[in-house]
C-alpha positions as CSV (number, residue, x, y, z in Angstrom):
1,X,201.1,64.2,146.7
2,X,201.4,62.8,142.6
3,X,199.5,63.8,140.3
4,X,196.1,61.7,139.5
5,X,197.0,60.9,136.4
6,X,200.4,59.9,137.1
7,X,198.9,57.6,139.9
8,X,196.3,56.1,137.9
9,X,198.9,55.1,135.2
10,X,201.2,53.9,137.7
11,X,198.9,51.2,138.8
12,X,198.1,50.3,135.3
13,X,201.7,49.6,134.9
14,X,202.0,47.6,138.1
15,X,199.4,45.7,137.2
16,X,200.0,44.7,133.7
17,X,203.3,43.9,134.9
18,X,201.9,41.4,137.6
19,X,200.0,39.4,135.0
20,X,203.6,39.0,133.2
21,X,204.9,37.4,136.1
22,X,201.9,35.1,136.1
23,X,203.1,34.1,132.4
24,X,206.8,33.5,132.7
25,X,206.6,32.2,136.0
26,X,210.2,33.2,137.3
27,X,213.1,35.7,137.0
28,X,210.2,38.3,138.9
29,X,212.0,41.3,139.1
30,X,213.5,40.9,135.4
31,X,210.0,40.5,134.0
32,X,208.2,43.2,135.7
33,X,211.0,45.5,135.3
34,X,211.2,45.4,131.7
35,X,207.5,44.4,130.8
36,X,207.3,47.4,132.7
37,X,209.5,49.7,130.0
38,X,206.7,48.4,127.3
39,X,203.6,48.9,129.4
40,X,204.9,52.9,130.2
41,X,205.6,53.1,126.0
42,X,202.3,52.1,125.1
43,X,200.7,54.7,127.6
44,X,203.1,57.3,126.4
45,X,201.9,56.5,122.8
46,X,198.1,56.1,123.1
47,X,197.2,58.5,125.9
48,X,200.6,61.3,125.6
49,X,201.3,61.2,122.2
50,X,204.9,60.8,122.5
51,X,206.5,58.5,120.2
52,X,210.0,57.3,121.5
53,X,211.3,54.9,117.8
54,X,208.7,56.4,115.3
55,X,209.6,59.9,113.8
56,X,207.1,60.8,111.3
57,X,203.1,62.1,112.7
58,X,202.0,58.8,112.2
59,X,198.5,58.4,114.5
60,X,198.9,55.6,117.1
61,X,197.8,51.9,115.7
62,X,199.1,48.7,115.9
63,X,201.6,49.2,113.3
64,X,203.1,52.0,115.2
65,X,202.8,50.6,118.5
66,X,205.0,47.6,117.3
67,X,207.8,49.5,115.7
68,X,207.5,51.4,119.1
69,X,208.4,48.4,120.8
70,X,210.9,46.9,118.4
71,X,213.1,50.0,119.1
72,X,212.2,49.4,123.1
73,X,213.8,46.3,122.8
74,X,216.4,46.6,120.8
75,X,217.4,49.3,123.7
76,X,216.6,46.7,126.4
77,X,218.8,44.3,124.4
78,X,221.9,46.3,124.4
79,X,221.2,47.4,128.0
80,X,221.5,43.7,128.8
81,X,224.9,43.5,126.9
82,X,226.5,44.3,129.9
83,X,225.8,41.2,131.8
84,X,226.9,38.7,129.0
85,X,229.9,38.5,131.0
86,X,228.0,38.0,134.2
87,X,225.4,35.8,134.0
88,X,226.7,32.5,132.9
89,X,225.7,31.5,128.9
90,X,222.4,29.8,129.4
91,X,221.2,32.1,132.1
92,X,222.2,35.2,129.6
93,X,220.2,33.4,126.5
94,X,217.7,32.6,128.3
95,X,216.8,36.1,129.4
96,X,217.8,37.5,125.7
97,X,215.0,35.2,124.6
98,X,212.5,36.5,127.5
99,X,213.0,40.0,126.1
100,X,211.7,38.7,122.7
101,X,208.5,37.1,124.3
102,X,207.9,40.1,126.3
103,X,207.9,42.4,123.5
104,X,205.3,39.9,121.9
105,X,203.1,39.5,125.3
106,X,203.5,43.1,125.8
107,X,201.3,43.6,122.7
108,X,198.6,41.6,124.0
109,X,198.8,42.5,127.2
110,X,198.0,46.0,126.6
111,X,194.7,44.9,125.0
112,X,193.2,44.8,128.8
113,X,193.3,48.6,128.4
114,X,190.5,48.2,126.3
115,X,187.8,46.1,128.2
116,X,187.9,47.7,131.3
117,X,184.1,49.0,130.5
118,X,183.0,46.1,129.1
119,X,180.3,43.8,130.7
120,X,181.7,40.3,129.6
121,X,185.5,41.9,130.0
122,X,186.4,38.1,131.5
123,X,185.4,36.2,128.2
124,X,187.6,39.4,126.7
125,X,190.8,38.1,128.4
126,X,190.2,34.6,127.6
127,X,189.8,35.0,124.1
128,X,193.2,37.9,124.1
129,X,195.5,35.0,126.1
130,X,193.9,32.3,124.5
131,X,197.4,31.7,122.5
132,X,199.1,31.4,125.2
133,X,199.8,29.1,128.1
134,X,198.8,30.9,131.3
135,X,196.8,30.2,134.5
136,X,193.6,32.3,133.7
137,X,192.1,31.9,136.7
138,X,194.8,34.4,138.6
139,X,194.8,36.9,135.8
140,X,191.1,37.0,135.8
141,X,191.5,37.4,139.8
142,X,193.8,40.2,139.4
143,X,191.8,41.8,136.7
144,X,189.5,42.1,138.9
145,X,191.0,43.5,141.8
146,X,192.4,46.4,139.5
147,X,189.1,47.1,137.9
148,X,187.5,47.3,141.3
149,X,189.8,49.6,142.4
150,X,190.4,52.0,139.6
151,X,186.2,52.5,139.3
152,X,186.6,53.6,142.8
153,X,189.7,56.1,142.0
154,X,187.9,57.5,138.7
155,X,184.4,57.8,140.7
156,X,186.1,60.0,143.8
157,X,184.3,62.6,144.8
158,X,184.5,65.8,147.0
159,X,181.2,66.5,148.9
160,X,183.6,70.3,149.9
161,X,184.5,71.8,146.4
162,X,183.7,71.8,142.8
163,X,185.3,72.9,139.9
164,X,183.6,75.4,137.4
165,X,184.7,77.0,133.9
166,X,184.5,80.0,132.6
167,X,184.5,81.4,129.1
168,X,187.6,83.4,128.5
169,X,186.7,85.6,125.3
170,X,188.5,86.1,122.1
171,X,189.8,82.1,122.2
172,X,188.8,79.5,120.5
173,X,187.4,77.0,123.7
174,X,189.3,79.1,126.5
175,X,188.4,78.5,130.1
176,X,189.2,79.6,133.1
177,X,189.2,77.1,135.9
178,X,188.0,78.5,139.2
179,X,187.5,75.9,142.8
180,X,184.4,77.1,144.4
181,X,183.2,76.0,148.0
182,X,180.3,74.1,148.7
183,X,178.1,76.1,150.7
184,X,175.9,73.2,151.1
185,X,177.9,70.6,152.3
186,X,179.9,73.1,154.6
187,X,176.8,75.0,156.7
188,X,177.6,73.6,159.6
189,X,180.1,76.1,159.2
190,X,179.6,80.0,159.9
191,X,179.8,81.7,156.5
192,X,181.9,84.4,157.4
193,X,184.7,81.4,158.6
194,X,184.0,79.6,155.2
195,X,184.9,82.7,153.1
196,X,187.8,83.9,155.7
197,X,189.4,80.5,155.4
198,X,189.2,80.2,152.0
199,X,190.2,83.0,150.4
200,X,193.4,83.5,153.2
201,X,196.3,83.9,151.0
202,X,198.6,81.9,153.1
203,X,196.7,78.8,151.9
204,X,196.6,79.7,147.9
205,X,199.2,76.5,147.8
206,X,196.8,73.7,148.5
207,X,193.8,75.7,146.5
208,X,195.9,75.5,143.4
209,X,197.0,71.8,144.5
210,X,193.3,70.7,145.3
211,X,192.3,72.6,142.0
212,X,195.3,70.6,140.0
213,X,193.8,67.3,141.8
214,X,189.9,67.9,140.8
215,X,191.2,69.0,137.4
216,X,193.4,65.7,136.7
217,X,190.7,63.4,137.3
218,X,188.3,65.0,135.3
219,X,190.9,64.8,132.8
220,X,191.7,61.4,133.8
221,X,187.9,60.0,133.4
222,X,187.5,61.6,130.0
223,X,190.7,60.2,128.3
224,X,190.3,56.8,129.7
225,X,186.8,56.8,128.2
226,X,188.2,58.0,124.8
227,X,186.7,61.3,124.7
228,X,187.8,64.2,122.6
229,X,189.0,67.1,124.8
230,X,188.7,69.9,122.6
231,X,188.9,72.7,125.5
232,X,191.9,73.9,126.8
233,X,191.7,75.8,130.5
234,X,193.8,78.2,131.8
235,X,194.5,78.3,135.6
236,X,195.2,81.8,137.3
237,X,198.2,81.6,139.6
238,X,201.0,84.5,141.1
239,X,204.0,84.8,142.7
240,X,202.9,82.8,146.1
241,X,203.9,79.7,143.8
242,X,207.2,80.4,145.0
243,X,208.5,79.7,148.1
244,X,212.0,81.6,148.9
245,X,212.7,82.2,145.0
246,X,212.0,78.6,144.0
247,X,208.5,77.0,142.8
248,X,207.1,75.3,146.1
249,X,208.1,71.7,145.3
250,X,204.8,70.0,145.9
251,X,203.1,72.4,143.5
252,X,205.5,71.0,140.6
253,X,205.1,67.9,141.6
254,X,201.2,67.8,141.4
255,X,201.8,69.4,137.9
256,X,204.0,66.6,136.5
257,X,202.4,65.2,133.9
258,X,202.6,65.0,129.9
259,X,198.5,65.0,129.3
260,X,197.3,67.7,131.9
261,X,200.5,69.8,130.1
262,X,198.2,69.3,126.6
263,X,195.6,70.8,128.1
264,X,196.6,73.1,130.7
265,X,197.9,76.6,130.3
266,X,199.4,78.5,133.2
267,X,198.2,81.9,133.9
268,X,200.5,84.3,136.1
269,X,200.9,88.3,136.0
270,X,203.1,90.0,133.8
271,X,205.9,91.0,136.3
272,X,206.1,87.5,137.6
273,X,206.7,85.8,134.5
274,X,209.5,88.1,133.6
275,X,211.3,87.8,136.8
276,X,210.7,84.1,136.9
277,X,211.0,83.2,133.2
278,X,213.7,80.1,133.3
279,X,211.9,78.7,136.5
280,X,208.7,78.6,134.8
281,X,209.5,77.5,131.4
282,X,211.3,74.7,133.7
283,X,207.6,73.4,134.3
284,X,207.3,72.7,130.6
285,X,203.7,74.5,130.4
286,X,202.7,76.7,128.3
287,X,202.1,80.2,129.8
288,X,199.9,82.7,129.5
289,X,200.6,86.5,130.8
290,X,197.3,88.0,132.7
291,X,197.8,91.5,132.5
292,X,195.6,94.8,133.4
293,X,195.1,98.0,131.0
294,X,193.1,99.3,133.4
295,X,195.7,102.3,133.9
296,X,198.2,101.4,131.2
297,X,198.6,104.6,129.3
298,X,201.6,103.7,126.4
299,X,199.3,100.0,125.1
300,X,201.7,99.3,122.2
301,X,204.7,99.5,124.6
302,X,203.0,97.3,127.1
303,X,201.8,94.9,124.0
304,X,205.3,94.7,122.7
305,X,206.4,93.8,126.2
306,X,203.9,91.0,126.6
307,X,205.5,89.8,122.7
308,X,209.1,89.8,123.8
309,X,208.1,87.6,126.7
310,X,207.6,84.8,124.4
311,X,204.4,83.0,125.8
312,X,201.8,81.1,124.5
313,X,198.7,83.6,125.1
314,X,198.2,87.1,126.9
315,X,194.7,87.0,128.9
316,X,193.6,91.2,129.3
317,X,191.8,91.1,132.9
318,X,191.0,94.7,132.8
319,X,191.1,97.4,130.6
320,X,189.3,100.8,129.5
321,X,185.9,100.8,127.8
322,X,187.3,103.0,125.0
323,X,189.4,100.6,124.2
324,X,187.8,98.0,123.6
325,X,187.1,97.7,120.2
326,X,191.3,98.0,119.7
327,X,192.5,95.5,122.0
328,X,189.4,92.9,121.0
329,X,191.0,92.9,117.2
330,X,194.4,93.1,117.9
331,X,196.8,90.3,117.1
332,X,200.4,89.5,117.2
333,X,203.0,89.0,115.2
334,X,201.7,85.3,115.3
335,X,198.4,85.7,114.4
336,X,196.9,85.5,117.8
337,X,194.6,87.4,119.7
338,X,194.3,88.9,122.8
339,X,192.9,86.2,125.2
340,X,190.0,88.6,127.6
341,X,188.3,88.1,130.9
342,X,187.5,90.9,133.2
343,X,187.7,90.7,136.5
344,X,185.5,91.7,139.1
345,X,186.8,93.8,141.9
């Protein structure tokens, strides 16, 4: 199962790519194979952040977006060297000079990326294509195929679970993400079975996997709408992530991608983070180490512990009343705080 981000943005490139075939007409795997490479830099730019040419901070526009693909192609031009010898001279110019025009198309082509929510998005792609000579008729067609499906994927539902957040104290905009049952929707269900079945540890996997899922689209429909996400949630896993001393491979697969990794920390106790440090910094997430002073009796020992680990955060989930007031000012070496969120039970 991918990650619904990663599908989401798949088909955009697919897509995109089609319509580029509907321009130049021929050589169908070379143009949707490279107009591909452009489509996949632009939504590494505008919804990642990750500049592959440009160096500096610059914020994405235009200007960055073209130097962006003026280093793609001068990549996809010396990748192509290699078949100077191959393809026979005109065949090899002619493509040389495809790469150009896609480089050009490809910044116009991206434009659709911003209509999709508009009511008069087919007058939109008229007036983006009107320099150029291409059968509107089928990209309008196509348009529309992708728009009717990607409202259905960003309006899926699950009548079964929810999400909810909870305020982790001490951080600034921390949540915890928890997956709650419907009750509702599942009462044709005895309760007892509901709670037995959910809460069996042999099935943790495909909570945190249907968590991960419910999380990405939410993600998904806020950045495709251009909304600030100014919260960043924390989800609490342990050591049933691995399977026979490696992560279970569906679980990283599901967590593969470069957005949810802005906004997602992971959240696993202290023991299992330092026996499993190099197989979870592999994940490329920031972590955070949940850890309980509930009967810790030497705190600075334990504190310096939770430093030398070299995570992002350290969430307390239990402690002693008494000391409170210590561990709720305390700060690393860093600057930060102790992240806090008690636990029930």
């Amino acid at each position: 199962m991918d990650n619904l981000i990663n599908v989401y943005m798949d088909y955009m490139v697919k897509t995109y790519s089609r319509i580029a075939v509907i321009y130049f007409s021929n050589e169908q795997y070379f143009v949707e194979t490279n107009t591909s490479r452009f489509i996949q830099t632009y939504i590494d730019n505008y919804y990642y952040g990750i500049k592959h040419t440009v160096k500096d901070k610059s914020l994405f526009g235009v200007g960055v977006l073209e130097k962006e693909f003026d280093g793609l192609l001068l990549e996809l031009l010396q990748d192509y060297e290699a078949y100077e010898l191959i393809d026979d001279n005109a065949l090899y110019k002619k493509k040389v000079k495809m790469l150009h025009d896609m480089r050009d198309f490809s910044l116009d082509l991206v434009k659709l990326d911003k209509i999709r929510f508009n009511k008069d998005w087919k007058e939109d792609i008229k007036k983006i294509f009107e320099n150029y000579e291409i059968d509107i008729d089928k990209v309008i067609k196509v348009y529309e195929n992708y728009l009717e499906r990607i409202n259905k994927f960003l309006g899926l539902e699950d009548e079964h679970y929810t999400l909810s957040f909870d305020r982790i104290d001490n951080g600034d905009k921390c949540y915890k993400l928890t997956l709650n049952e419907r009750v509702e929707a599942l009462r044709k269900y005895k309760r007892f079975m509901i709670k037995e079945v959910f809460h069996d540890d042999r099935l943790d996997i495909e909570r945190w996997k249907l968590t991960i899922q419910k999380f990405s689209l939410m993600l998904l429909n806020e950045m495709v709408r251009d909304k600030k996400i100014e919260r960043r949630y924390f989800l609490n896993l342990d050591k049933d992530i691995f399977k026979r001393g490696v992560i279970d491979e569906s679980f990283v697969k599901i967590l593969d991608n470069d957005f949810m990794r802005q906004h997602l920390s992971l959240m696993l106790p202290f023991d299992v983070i330092k026996d499993n440090k190099a197989k979870l910094d592999a994940l490329n997430y920031d972590l955070c180490i949940k850890v309980d002073f509930t009967h810790i009796n030497d705190i600075g020992m334990k504190l310096e512990a939770c430093k030398n680990l070299g995570c992002r955060n350290t969430l307390l989930c239990g402690w002693r009343e008494r000391e409170y007031d210590y561990l709720k000012g305390y700060k690393f070496a860093d600057g930060k705080s102790l992240l806090m969120f008690k636990e029930e039970g």
